[in-house]
Residue, then its C-alpha position, 0 to 999 in steps of 0.5 A: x891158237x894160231x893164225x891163218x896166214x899166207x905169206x904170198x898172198x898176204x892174208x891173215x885168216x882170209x884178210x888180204x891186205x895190199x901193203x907188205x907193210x901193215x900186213x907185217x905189221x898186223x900179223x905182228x900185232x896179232x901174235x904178240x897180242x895173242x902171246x899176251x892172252x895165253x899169259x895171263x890165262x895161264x896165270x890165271x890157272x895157275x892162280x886158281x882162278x881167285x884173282 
């Protein structure tokens, strides 16, 4: 899983966003939130699914 981003543009997978600001703080949002998705999917595979 990963994110389109361009840095000189900034855009996140084709969202352009005008303040370096909430660029950087969406893309951070982002990739934390999609670190937490992976996590808990493989715990859950780890679990066997049962919980």
């Amino acid at each position: 899983m990963s994110l389109d981003i361009d840095k000189e543009k900034m855009t996140i997978m084709g969202i352009a966003f005008e303040n370096r600001s909430v660029f950087k703080s969406v893309w951070y949002a982002l990739s934390t939130n999609m670190i937490r998705l992976v996590r808990n999917l493989v715990h859950f595979i780890i679990d066997d699914g049962t919980n």
